[in-house]
C-alpha positions in Angstrom: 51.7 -20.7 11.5 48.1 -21.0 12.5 45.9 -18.4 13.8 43.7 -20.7 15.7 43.7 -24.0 15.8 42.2 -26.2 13.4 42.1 -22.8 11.4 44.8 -21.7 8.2 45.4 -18.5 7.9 42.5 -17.3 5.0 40.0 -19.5 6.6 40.1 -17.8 10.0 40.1 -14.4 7.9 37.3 -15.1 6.3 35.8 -16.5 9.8 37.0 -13.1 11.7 35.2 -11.0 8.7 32.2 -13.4 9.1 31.4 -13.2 12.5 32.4 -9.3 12.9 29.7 -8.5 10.5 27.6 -11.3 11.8 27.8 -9.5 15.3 26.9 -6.1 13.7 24.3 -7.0 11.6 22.9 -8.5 14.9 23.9 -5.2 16.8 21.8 -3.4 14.2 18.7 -5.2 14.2 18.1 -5.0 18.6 19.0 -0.9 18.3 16.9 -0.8 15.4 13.9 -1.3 17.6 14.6 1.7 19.9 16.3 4.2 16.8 15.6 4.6 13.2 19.3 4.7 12.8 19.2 7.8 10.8 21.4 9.6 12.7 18.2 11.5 14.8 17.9 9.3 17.3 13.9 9.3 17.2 12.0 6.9 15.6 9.6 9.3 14.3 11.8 11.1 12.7 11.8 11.2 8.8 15.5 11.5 8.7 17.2 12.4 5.7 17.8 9.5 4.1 21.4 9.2 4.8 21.4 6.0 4.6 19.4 4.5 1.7 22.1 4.8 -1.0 23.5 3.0 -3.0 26.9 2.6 -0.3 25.0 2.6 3.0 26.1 1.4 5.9 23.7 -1.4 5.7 24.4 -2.7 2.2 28.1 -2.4 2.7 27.8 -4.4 5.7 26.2 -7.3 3.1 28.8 -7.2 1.5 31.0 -8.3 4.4 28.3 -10.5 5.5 28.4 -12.5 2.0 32.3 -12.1 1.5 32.9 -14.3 5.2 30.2 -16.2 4.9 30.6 -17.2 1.0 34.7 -17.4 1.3 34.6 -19.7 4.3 32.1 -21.8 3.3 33.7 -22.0 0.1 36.7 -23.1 2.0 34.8 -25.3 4.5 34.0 -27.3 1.0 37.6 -27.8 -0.4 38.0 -25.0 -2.9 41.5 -23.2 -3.2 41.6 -19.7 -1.4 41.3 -17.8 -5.1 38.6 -20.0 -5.7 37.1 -18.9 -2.0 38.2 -15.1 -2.7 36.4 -15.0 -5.7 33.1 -17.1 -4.3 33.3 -14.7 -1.0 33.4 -11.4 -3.7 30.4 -13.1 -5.7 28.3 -13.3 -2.7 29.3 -10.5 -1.3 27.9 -8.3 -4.4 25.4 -10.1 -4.5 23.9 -9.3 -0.7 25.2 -5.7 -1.4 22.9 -5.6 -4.2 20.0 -6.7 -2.4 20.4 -5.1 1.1 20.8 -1.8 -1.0 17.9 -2.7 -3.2 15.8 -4.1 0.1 16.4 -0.5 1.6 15.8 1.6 -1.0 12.4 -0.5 -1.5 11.2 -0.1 2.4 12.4 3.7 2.6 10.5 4.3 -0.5 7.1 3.4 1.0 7.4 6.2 4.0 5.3 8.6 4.0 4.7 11.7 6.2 1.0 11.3 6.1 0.1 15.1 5.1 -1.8 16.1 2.2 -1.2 19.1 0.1 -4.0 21.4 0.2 -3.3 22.0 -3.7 -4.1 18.5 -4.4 -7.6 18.4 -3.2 -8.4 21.0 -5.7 -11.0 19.5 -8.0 -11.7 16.7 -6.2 -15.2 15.7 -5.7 -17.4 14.6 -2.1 -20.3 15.7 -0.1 -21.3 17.8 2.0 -20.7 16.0 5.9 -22.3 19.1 7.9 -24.4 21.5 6.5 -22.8 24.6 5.2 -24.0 27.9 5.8 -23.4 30.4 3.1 -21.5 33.4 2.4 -18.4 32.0 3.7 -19.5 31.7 7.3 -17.5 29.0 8.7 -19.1 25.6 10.3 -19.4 23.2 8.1 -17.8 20.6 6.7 -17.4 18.2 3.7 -16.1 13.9 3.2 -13.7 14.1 0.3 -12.2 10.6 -0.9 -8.6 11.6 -1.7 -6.6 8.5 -3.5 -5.0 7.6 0.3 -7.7 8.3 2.7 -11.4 9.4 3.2 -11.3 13.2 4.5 -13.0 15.5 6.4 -12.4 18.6 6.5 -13.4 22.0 7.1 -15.7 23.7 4.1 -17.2 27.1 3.7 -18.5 28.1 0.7 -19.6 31.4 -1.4 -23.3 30.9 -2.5 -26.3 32.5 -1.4 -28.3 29.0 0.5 -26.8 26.6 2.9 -25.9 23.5 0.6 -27.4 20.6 3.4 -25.8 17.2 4.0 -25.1 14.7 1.2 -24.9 17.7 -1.7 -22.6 16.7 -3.8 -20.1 19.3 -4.3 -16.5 20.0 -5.8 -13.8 21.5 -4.1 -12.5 24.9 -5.8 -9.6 26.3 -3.4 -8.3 24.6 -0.3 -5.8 26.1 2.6 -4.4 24.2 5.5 -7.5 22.8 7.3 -10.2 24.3 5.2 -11.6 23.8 1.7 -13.9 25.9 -0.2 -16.7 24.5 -2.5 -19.7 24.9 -5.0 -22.1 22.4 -5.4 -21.4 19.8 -8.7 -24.1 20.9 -10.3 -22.7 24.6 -10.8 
């Protein structure tokens, strides 16, 4: 009995699977465009990385992509269906593994763009605006942190403003403020 014509019975299986996860893959990629598909909804949220395993939604779905895909083509070309079973299984690890690797790789490079005070301690730069001393606000300094150029809010605790383009070293930093002596103390 054939499913459809033209079509034996593991041939249109592997077709059905094929096309199923052909048509979500494709689903995935428009709403991708308008979600991060994190489960938030917003694409600027970080999500929690629900789904950058190993058995994500995503690579799982490669593996349906390749098991279709590789069993009916396998098929197509004359094998027998253990020989397609086993070709589709191949394939299908196969674009598991990558997807999954592919994923991990791409959610690996976000970022959430904020520094930790703690790590500009130590750090070296100038002074951008003249700061006054005695830790009266106003001034600030041009540190080159390893991702980005900053500048940021400085105060400091000697006796003399320290004028623009004194090098100077940071020594404590909070949220949006940095305090610092000049290098050469």
């Amino acid at each position: 009995m054939e499913l459809m014509p033209g079509f034996d019975s593991p041939r249109a299986i592997f077709c059905t699977i094929a096309w199923v996860a052909t048509l979500l893959a494709a689903f995935m990629f428009v709403v991708s465009f308008f979600t991060d598909f994190d489960g938030s909804g917003d694409a600027d949220a970080p999500g929690d990385g629900a789904d950058t395993g190993m058995f994500s939604f995503r690579a799982v779905l490669g593996f349906f992509l390749g098991l279709g895909w590789g069993g009916y083509m396998s098929l197509q070309a004359g094998s027998t269906v253990p020989v397609a079973c086993g070709v589709g299984v191949a394939v299908g690890v196969v674009m598991f593994l990558l997807v999954a690797a592919i994923i991990r790789m791409i959610y690996g490079l976000r970022s959430d763009g904020n520094i930790s005070p703690e790590s500009l301690v130590g750090m070296k730069g100038t002074v951008y605006v003249t700061i006054p001393p005695q830790g009266e606000p106003g001034g600030q300094v041009q540190v080159a942190h390893p991702n980005q150029l900053l500048t940021i809010a400085a105060i400091q605790t000697g006796d003399t403003p320290l004028p623009a383009q004194t090098l100077i070293t940071v020594v404590a930093a909070t949220s949006g403020q940095v305090t610092v002596r000049p290098l050469s103390q």
